[in-house]
Every structure is written in structure tokens, then in C-alpha cells.
Backbone as ProteinMPNN parsed JSONL, in Angstrom:
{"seq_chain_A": "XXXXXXXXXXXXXXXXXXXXXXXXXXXXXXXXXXXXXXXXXXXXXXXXXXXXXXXXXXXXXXXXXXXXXXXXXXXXXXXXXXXXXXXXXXXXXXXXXXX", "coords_chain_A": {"N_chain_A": [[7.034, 0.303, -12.682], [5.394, 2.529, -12.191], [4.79, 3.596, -8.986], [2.884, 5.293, -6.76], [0.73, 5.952, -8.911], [0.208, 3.301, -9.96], [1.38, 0.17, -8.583], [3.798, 0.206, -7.385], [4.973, 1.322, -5.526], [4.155, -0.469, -3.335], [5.283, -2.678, -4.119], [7.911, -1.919, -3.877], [7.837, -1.509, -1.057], [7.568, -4.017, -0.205], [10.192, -5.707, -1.444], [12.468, -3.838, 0.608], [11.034, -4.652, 2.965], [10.448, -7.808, 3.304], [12.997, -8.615, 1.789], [12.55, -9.209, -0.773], [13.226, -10.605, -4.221], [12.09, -8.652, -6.952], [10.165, -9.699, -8.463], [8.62, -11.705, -7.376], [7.722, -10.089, -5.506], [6.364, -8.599, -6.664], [4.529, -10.663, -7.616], [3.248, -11.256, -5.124], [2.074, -8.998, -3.939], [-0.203, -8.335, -5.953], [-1.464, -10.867, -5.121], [-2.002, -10.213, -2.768], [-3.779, -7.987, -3.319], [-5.769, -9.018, -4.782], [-5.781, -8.68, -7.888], [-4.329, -9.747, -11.018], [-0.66, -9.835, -12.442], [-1.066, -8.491, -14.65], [-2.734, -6.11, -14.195], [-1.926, -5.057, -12.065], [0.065, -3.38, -13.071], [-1.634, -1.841, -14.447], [-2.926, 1.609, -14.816], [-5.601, 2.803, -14.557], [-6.811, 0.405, -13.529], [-5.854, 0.292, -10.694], [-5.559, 2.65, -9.806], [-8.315, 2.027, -8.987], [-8.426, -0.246, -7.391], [-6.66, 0.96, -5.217], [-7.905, 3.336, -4.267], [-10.335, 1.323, -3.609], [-9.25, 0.456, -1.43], [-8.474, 1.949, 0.259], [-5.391, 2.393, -0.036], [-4.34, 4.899, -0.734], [-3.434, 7.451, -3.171], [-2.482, 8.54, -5.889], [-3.078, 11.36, -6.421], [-4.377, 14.458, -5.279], [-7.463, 14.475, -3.676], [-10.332, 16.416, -3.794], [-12.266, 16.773, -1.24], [-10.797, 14.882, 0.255], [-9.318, 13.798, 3.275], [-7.742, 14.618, 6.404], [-6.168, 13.229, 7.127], [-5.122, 11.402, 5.42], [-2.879, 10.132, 4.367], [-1.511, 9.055, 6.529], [-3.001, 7.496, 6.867], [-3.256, 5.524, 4.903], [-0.636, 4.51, 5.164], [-1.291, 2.656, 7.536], [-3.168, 1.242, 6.161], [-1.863, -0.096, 3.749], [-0.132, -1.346, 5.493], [-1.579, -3.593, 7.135], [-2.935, -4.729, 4.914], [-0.976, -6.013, 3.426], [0.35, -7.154, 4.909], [2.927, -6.139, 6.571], [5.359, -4.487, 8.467], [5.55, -1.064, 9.176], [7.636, 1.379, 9.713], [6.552, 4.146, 10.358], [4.067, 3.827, 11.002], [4.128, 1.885, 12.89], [5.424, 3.581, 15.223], [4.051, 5.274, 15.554], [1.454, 4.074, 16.68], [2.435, 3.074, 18.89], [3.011, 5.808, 20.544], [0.821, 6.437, 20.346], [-0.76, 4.798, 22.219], [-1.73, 2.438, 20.893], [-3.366, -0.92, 20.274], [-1.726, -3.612, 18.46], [-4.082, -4.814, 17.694]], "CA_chain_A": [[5.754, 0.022, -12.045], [4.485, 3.581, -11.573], [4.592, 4.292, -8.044], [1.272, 5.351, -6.245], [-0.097, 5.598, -9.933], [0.169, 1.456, -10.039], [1.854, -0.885, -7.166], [5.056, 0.239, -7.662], [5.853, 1.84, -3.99], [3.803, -1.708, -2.99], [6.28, -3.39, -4.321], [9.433, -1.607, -3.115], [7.904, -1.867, 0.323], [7.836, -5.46, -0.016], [11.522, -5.981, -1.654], [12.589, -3.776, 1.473], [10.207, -5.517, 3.917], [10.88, -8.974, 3.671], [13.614, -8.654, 1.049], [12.023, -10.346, -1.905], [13.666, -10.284, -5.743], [10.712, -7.689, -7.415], [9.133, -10.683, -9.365], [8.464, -12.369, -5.896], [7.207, -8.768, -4.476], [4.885, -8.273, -7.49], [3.189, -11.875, -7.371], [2.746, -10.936, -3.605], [1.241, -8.059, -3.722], [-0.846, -9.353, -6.951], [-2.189, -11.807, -4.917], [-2.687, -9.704, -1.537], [-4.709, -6.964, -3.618], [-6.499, -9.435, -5.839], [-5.022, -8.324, -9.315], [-3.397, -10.064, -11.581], [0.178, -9.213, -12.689], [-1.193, -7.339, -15.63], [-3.808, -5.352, -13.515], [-0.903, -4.617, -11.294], [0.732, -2.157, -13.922], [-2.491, -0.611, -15.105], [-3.126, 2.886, -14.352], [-7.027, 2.485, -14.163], [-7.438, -0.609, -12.307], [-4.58, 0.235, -9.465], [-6.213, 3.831, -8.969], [-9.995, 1.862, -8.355], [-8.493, -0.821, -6.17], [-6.303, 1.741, -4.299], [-9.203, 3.958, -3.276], [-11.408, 0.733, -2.63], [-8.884, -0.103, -0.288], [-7.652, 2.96, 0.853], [-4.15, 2.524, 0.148], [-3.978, 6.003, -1.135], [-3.505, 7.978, -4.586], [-1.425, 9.917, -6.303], [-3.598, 12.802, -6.808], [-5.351, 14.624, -4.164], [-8.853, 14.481, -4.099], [-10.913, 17.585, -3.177], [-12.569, 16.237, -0.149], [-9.696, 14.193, 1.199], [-9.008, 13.684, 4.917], [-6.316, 15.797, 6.407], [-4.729, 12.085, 7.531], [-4.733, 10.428, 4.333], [-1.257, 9.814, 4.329], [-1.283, 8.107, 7.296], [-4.321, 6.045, 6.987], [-2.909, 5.294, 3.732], [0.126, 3.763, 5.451], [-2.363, 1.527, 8.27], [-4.149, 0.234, 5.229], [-0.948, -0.85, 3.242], [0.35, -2.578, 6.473], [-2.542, -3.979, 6.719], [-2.939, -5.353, 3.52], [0.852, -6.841, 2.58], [0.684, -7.251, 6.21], [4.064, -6.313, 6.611], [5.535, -3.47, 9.141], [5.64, -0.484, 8.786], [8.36, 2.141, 10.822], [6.107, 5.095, 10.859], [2.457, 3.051, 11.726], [4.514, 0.922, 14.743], [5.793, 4.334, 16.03], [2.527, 6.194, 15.51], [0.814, 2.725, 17.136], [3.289, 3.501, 20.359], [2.495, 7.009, 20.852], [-1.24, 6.705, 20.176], [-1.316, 3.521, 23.23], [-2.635, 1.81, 20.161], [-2.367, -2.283, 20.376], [-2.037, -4.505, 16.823], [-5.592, -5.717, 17.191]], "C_chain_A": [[4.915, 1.277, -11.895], [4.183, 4.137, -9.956], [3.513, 3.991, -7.206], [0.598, 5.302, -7.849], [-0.499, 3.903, -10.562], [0.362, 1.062, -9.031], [3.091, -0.719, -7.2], [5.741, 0.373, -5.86], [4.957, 0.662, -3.082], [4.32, -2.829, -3.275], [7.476, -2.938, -3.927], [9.177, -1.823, -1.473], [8.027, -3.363, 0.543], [9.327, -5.799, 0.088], [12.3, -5.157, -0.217], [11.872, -4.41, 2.866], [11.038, -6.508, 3.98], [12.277, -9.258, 2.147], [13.433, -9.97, 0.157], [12.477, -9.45, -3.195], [11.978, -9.274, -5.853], [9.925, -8.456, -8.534], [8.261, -11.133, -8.344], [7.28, -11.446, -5.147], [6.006, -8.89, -5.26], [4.013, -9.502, -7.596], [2.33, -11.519, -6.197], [2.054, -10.208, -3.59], [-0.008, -8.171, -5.055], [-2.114, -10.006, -5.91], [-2.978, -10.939, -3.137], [-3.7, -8.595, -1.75], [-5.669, -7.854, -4.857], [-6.785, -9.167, -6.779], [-4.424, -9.635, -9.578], [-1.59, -9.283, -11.738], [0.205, -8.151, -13.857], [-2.098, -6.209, -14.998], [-3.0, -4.422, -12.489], [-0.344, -3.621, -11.867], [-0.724, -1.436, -14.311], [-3.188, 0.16, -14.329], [-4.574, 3.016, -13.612], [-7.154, 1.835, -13.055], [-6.622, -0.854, -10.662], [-5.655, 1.012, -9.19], [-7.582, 3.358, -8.326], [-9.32, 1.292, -7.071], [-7.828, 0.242, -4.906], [-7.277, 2.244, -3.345], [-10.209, 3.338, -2.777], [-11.042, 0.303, -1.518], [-8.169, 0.928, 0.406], [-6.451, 2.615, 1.497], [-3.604, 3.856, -0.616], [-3.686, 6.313, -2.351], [-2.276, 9.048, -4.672], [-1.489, 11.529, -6.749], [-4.189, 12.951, -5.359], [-6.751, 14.793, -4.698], [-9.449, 15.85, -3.111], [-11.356, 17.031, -1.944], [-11.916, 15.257, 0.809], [-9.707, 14.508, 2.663], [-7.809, 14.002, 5.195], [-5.255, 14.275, 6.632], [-4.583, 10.665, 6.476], [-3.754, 9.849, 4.061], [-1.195, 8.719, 5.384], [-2.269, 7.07, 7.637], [-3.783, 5.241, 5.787], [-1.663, 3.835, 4.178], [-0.568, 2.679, 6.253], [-2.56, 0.665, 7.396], [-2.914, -0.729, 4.678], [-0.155, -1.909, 4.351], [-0.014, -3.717, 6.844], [-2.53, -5.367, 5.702], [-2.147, -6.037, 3.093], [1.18, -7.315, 3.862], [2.677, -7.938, 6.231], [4.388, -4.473, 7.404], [6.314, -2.049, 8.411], [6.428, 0.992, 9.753], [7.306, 3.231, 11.082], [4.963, 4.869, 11.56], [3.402, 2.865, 13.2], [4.855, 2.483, 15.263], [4.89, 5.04, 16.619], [1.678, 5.272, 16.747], [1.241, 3.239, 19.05], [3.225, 4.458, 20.996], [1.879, 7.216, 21.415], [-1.225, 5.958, 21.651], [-2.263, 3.058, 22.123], [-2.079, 0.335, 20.058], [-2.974, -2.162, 18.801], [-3.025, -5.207, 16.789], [-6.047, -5.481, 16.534]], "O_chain_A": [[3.761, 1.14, -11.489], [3.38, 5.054, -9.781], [3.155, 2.854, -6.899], [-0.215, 4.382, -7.933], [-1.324, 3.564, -11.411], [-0.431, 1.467, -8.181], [3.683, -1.777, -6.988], [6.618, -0.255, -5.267], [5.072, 0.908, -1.881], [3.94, -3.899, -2.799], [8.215, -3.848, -3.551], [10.066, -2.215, -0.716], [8.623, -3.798, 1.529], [9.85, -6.105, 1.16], [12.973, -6.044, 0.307], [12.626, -4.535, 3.83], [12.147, -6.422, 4.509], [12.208, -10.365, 1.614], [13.857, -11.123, 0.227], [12.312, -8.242, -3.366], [11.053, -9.265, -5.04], [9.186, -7.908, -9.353], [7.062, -10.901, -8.498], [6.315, -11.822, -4.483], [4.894, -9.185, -4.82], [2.793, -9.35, -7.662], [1.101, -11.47, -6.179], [0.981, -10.604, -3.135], [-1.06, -7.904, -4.474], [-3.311, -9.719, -5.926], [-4.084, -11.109, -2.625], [-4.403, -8.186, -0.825], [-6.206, -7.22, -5.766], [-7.987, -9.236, -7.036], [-4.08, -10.458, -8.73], [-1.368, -8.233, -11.134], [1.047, -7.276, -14.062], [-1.996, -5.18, -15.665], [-3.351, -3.288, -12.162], [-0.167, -2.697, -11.073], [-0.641, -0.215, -14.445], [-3.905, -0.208, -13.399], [-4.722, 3.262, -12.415], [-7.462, 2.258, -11.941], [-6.742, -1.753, -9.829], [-6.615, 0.578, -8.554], [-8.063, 3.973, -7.374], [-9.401, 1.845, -5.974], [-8.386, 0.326, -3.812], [-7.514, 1.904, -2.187], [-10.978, 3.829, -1.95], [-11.792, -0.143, -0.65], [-7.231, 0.627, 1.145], [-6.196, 2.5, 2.696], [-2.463, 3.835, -1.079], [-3.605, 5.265, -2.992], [-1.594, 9.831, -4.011], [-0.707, 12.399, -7.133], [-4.427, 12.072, -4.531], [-7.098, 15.146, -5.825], [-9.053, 16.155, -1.985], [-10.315, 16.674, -1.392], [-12.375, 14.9, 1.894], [-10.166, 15.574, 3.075], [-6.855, 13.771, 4.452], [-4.047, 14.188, 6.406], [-4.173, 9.515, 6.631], [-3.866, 8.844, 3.358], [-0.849, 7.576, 5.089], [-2.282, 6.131, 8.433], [-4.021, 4.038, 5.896], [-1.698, 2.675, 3.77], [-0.498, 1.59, 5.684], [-2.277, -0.523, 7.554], [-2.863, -1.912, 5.017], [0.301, -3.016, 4.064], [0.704, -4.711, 6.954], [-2.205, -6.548, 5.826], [-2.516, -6.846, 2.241], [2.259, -7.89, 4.004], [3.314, -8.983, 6.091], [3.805, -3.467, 7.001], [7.194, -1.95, 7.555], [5.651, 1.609, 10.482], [7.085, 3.287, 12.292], [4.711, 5.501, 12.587], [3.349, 3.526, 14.237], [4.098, 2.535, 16.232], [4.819, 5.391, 17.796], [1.296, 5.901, 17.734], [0.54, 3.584, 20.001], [3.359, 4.277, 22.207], [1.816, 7.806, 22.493], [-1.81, 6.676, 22.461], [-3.474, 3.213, 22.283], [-0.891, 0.089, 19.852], [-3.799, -1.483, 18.192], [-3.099, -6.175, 16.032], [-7.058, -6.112, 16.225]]}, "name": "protein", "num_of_chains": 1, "seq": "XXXXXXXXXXXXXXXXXXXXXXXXXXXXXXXXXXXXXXXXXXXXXXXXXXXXXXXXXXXXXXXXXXXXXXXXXXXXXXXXXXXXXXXXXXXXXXXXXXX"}
């Protein structure tokens, strides 16, 4: 799958998440980022939707935000709405509710 360069580490969070086979994961996430399953592997059209949805990249970008990483994670929780150990801890810290 590629990783952050495709949906790859959007699909392993799934198969760990709710422990889904990785056919299962990749429809899911497919359908929660509005891709297809071929759009899902390609390099191009991952990196647009990524950054339109700020679920983060695999390059840094010159002007990046020092908390990209962790906005990165929000968004993907977000999005696959499915938990995430470092957000809920961060969440608990902050006094931040799940609204």
C-alpha cells in the first residue's frame, strides 16, 4: 500500500482498530476518504486527498506546522472515526471533550 505515500498506515490502523482482514480495511477507508480502491494505491491522488484532509504526508513541507503530526493523528481519527491511543490521551491532558 505505500504507507503515508498512499493509505497504507490507514489501513493498518484499521486492521488494528477494529480488527478487519486488509480487504475489509481498504474498502473502509476507500469509502471513508471517497476514493476508489484504485485511487487508494495511487501516489498522486492519496498525496491531494491527504493534504485536503489533513491526514498528513510523507514529505515535509516548508511551511508546515510544528504540530502536524498530531493534527495529522485528530484528522485520521476523525475521519475512519476510529480511536486513537495518543489523540484520547492528548484529549485527557488538554481537558479536551469528543465534541
Amino acid at each position: 500500500m505505500g504507507g503515508v505515500r498512499t493509505a497504507g498506515d490507514l489501513v493498518m490502523r484499521l486492521q488494528l482498530a477494529k480488527k478487519m482482514k486488509i480487504n475489509e480495511a481498504k474498502a473502509y477507508v476507500a469509502e471513508k476518504l471517497g476514493v476508489n480502491l484504485e485511487e487508494l494505491c495511487d501516489v498522486v491522488t492519496m498525496s491531494e486527498k491527504r493534504e485536503e484532509m489533513g491526514l498528513g504526508l510523507a514529505h515535509v513541507e516548508p511551511c508546515a506546522e510544528a504540530n502536524a503530526g498530531m493534527a495529522a493523528k485528530f484528522q485520521i481519527a476523525k475521519a475512519l472515526n476510529i480511536k486513537i491511543n495518543s489523540v484520547e490521551r492528548f484529549k485527557e491532558r488538554a481537558g479536551l471533550s469528543d465534541d
